[in-house]
Each structure stands twice: as structure tokens, then as C-alpha cells.
C-alpha positions as CSV (number, residue, x, y, z in Angstrom):
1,X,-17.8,32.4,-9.3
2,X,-17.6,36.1,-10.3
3,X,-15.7,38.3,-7.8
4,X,-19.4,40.1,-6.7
5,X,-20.9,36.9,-5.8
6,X,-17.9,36.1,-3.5
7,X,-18.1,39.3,-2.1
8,X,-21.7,38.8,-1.5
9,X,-21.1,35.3,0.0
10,X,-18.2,36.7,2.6
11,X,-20.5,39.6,3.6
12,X,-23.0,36.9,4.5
13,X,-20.8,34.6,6.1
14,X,-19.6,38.0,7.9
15,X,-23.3,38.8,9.1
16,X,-23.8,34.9,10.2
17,X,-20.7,34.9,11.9
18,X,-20.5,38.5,13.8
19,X,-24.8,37.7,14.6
20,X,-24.2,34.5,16.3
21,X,-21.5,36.5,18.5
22,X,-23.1,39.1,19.2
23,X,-25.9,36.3,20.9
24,X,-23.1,34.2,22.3
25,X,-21.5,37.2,24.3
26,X,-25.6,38.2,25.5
27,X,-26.2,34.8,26.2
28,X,-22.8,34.5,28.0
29,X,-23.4,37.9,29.8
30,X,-26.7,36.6,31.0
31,X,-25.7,33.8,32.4
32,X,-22.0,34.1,34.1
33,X,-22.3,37.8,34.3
34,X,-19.6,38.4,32.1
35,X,-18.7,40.5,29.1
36,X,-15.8,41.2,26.3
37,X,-16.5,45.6,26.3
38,X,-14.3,45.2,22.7
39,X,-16.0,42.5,21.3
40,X,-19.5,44.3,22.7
41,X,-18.6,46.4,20.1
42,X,-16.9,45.1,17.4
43,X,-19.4,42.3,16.5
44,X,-22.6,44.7,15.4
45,X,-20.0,47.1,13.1
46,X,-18.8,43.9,11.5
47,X,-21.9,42.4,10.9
48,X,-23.0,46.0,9.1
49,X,-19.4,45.6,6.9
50,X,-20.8,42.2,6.0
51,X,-24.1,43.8,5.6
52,X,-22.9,46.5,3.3
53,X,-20.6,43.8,1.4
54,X,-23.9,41.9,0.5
55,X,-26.2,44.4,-0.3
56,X,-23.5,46.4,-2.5
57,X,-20.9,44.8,-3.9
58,X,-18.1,46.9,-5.9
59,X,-14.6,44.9,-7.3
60,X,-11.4,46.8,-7.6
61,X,-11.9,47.7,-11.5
62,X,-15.0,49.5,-10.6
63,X,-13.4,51.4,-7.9
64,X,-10.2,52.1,-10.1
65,X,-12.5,53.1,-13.5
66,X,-14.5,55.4,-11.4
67,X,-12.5,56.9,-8.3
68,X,-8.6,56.7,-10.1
69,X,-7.7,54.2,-6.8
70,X,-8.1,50.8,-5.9
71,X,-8.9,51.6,-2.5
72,X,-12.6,53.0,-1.2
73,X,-11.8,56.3,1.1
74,X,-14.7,57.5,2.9
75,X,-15.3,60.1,0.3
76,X,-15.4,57.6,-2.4
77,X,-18.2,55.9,-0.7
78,X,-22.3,55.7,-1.5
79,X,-24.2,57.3,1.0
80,X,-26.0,54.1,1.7
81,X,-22.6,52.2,2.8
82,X,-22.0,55.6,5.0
83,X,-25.5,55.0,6.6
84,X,-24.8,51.4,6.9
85,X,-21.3,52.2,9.0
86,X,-22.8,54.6,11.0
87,X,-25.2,52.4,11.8
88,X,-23.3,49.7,12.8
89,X,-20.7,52.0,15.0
90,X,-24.4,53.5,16.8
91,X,-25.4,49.9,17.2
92,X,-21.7,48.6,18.7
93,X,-21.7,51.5,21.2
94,X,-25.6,50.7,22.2
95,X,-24.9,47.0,22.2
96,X,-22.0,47.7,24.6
97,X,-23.4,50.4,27.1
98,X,-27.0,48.0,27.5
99,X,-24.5,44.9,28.0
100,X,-22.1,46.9,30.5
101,X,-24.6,48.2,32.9
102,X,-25.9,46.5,35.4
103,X,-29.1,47.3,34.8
104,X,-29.7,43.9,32.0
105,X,-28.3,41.7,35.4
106,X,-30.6,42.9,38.0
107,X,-33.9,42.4,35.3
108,X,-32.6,39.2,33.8
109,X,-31.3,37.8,37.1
């Protein structure tokens, strides 16, 4: 297995993993009227790390042939992995202020 396609697969099993937590903690706010504020908004940025792992893959030669480092800096990044962070830190903060007001518990309940 090349080291893209085990990239790919942990980005996927990231996404599959960080998803299903992200509906445990609204299924689990829902019903016992409980949430985890960090994990609110942990779970949706991870799942877009694990979406940007999938969609572009880079190993540590191409980083170190290109960039001169074996480590990706923000400036070093594609603008699409930027979008997908940004993203993912927009959707974390949204998850997290629609799951910490009350307002989801007085519809839902």
C-alpha cells in the first residue's frame, strides 16, 4: 500500500470517525440535555483534516522536493486545504454555538 492511499484511508477513517461524533454528541444533547463545548468543536475541524487528507494527499518527499521542509506550514499550503481548514474551524464554532444555546432544547423538547 503506497503511503497516498494510507493517507487517503486514515483521512477517511478520520471523517467516519469525527461524523459519527459529531451525531453522537447531537443525539446525546438531544436527549439528556447535555453537551462536551470542546468536543462541539473539535469533531467538524477534524473531520475537514480527514477531509483534506483524502481529497489531497502529499508524502513527506513531495513536501521536502518542493518546500525544502518535511513539515507543511500554513504558507506551504494549497489554497484548497486553506479553504477546507477554514471551513472546518467555521463549522466547529457553528456546531458549537447551535448545540450550546438553548434554543435546539426548547424546539426539540
Amino acid at each position: 500500500m503506497s503511503k497516498k492511499s494510507m493517507q487517503r484511508l486514515i483521512g477517511l477513517l478520520m471523517m467516519v470517525i469525527c461524523g459519527a461524533e459529531i451525531i453522537h454528541g447531537w443525539h446525546y444533547a438531544l436527549t439528556n440535555a447535555v453537551y462536551w463545548p470542546k468536543v462541539s468543536v473539535l469533531m467538524p475541524v477534524c473531520a475537514a483534516i480527514g477531509l483534506a487528507m483524502f481529497l489531497f494527499p502529499m508524502s513527506k518527499e513531495e513536501c521536502f522536493a518542493k518546500y525544502g521542509s518535511e513539515q507543511l506550514g500554513w504558507s506551504h499550503m494549497r489554497i484548497e486545504l486553506k479553504v477546507i481548514l477554514v471551513a472546518g474551524l467555521i463549522a466547529g464554532f457553528a456546531n458549537w454555538a447551535f448545540i450550546g444555546s438553548g434554543f435546539i432544547f426548547a424546539v426539540f423538547n
